[in-house]
PyMOL CGO cylinders between C-alpha atoms (Angstrom):
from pymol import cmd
from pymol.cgo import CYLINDER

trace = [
    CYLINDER, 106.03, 101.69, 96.83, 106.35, 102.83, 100.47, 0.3, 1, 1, 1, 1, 1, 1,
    CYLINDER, 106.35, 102.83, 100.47, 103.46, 104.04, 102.52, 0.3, 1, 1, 1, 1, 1, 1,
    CYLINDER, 103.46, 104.04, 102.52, 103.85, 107.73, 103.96, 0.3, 1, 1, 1, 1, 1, 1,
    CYLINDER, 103.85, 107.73, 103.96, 102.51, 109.04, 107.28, 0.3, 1, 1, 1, 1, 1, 1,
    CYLINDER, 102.51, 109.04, 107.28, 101.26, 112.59, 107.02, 0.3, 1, 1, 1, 1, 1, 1,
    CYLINDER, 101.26, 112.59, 107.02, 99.73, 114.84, 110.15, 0.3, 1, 1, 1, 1, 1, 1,
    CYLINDER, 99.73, 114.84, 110.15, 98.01, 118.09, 109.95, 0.3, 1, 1, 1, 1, 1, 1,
    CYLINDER, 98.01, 118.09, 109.95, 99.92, 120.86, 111.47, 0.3, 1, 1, 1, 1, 1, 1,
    CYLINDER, 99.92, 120.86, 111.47, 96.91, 122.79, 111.78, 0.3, 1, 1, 1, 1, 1, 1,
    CYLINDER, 96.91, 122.79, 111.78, 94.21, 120.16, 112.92, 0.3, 1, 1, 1, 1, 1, 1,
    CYLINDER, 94.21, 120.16, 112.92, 96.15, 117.04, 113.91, 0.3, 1, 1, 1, 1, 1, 1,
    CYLINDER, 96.15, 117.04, 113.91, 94.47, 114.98, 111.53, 0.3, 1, 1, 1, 1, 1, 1,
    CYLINDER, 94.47, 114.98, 111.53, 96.37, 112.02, 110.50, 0.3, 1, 1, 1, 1, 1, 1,
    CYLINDER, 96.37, 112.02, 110.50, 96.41, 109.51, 107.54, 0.3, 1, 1, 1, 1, 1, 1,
    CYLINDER, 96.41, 109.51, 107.54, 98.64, 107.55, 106.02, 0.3, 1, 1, 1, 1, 1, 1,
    CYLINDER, 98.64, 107.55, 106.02, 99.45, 107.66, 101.69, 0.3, 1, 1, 1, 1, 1, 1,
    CYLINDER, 99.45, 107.66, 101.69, 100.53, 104.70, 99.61, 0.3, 1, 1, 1, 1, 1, 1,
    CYLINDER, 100.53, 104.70, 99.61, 102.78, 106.37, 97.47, 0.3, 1, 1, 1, 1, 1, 1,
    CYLINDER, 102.78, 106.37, 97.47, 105.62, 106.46, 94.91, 0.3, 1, 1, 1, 1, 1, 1,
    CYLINDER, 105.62, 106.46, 94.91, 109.31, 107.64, 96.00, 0.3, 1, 1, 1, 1, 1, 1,
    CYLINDER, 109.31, 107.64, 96.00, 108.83, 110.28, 93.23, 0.3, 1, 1, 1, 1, 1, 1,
    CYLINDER, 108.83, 110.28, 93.23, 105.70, 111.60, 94.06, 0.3, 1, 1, 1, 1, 1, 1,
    CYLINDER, 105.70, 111.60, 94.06, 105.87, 115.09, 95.61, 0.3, 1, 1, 1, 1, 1, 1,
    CYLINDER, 105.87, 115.09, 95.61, 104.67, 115.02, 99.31, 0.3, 1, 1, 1, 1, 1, 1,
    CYLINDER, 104.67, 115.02, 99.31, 101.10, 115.50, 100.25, 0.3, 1, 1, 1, 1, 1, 1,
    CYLINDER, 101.10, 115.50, 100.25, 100.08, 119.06, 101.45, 0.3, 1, 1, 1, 1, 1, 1,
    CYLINDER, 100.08, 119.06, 101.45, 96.28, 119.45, 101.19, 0.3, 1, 1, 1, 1, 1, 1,
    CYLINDER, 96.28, 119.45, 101.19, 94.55, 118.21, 104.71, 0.3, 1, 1, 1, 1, 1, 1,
    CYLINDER, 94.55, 118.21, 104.71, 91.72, 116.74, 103.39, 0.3, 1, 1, 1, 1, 1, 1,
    CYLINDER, 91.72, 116.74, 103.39, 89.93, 117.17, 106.84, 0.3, 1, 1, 1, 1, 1, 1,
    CYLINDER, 89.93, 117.17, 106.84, 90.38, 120.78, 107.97, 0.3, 1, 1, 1, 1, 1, 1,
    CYLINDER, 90.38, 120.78, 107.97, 91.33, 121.71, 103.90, 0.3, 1, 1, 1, 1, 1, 1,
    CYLINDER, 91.33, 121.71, 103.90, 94.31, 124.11, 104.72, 0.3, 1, 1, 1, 1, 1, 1,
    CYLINDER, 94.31, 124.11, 104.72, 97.85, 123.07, 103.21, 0.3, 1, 1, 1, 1, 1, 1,
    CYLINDER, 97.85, 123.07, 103.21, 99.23, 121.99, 106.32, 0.3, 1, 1, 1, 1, 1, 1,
    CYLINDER, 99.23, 121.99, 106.32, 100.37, 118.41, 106.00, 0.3, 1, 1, 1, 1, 1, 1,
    CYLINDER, 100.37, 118.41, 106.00, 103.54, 117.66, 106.98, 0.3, 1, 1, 1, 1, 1, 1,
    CYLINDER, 103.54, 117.66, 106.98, 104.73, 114.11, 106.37, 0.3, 1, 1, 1, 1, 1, 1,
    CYLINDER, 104.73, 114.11, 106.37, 105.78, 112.04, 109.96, 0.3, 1, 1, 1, 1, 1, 1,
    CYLINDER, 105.78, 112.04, 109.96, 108.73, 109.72, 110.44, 0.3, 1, 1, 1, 1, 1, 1,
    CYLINDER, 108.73, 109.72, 110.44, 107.25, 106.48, 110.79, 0.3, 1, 1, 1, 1, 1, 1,
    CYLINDER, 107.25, 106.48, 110.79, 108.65, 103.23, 112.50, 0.3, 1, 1, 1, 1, 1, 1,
    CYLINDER, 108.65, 103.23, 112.50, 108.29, 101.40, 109.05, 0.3, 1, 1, 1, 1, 1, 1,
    CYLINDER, 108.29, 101.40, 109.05, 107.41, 97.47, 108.52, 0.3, 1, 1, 1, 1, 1, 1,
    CYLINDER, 107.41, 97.47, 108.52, 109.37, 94.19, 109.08, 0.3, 1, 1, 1, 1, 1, 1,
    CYLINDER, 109.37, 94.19, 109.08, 111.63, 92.86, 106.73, 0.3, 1, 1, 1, 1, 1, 1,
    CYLINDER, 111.63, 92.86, 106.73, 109.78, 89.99, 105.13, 0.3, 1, 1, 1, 1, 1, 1,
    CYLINDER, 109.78, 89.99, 105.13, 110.97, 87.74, 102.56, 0.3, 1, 1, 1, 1, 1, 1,
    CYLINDER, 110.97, 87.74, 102.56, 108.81, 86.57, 99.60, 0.3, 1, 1, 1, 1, 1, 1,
    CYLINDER, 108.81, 86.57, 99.60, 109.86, 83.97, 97.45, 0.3, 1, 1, 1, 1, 1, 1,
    CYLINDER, 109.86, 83.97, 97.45, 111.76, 80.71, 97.35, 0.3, 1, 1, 1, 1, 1, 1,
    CYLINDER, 111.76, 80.71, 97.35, 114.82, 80.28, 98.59, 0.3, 1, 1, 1, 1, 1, 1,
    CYLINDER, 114.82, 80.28, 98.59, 113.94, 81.38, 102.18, 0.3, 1, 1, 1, 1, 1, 1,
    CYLINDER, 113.94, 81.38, 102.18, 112.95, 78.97, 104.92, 0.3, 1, 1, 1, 1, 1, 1,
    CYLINDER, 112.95, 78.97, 104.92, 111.72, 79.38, 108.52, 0.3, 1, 1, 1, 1, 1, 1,
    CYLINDER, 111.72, 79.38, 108.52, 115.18, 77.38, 109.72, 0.3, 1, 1, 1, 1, 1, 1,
    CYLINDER, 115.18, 77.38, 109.72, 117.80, 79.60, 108.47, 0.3, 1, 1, 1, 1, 1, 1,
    CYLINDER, 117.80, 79.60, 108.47, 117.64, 82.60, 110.74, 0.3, 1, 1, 1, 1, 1, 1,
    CYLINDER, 117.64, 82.60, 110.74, 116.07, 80.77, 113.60, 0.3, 1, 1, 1, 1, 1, 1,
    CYLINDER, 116.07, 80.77, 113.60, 117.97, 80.59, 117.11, 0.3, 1, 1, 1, 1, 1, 1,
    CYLINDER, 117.97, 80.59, 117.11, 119.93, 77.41, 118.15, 0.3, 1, 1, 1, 1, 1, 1,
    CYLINDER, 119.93, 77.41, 118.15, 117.62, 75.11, 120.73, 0.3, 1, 1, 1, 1, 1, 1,
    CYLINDER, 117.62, 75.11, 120.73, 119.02, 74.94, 124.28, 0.3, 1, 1, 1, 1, 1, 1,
    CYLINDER, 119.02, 74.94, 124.28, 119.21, 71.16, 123.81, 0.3, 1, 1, 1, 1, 1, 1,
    CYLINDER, 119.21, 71.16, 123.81, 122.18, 71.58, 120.92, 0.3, 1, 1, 1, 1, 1, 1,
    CYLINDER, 122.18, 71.58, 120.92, 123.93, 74.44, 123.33, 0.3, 1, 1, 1, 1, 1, 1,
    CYLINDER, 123.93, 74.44, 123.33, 123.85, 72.59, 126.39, 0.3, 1, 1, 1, 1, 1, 1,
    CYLINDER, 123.85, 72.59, 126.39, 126.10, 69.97, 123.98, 0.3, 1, 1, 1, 1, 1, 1,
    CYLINDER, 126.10, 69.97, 123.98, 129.10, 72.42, 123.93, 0.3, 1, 1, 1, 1, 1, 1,
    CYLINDER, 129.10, 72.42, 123.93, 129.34, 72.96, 127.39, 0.3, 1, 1, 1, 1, 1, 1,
    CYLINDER, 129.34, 72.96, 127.39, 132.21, 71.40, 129.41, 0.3, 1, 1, 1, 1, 1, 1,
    CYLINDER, 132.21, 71.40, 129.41, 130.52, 68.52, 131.95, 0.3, 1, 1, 1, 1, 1, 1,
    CYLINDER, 130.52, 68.52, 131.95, 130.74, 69.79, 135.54, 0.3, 1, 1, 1, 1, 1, 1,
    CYLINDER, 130.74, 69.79, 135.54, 133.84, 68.88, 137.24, 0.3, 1, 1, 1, 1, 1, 1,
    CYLINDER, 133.84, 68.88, 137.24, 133.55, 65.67, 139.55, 0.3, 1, 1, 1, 1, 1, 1,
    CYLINDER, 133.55, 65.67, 139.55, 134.10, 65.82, 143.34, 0.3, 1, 1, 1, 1, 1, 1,
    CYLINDER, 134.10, 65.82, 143.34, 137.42, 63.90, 143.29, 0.3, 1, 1, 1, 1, 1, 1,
    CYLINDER, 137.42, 63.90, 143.29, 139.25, 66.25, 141.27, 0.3, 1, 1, 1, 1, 1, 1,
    CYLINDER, 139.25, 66.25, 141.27, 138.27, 68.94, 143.64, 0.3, 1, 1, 1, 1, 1, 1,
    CYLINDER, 138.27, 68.94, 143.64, 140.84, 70.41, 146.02, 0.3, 1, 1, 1, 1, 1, 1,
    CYLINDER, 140.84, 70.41, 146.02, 140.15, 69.90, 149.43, 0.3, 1, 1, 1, 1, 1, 1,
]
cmd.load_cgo(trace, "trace")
């Protein structure tokens, strides 16, 4: 069940509702009591994974130490055109 940011059109009060997809939105501003809420666009949460079958290694970022391996060795001075 997601969690729903409301705001008060009429106050600016703001609170946030843990509540069912279903539900019907929130209208009742429980600060100023008019029926002025209007429910925000929020930035959301993280993904997070719960469970086994995830571990900390499989979305991690190579180390520079196993990059640095596919690089081409720098070119030596004899083979340079003078």
């Amino acid at each position: 069940m997601p969690t729903y940011e409301y705001q008060c059109r009429n106050c600016g009060h703001e609170l946030e509702e843990f509540q069912s997809i279903t539900e019907e939105p929130l209208v009742h501003c429980p600060e100023c009591g008019t029926d002025s809420l209007a429910r925000i666009i929020g930035g959301g949460a993280g993904l997070i994974f719960k469970g086994t079958g995830f571990y900390l290694t499989d979305y991690k970022k190579t180390s520079a130490s196993s990059s640095k391996k596919d690089e081409k060795p720098p070119a030596s001075p004899s083979s340079e055109k003078k």
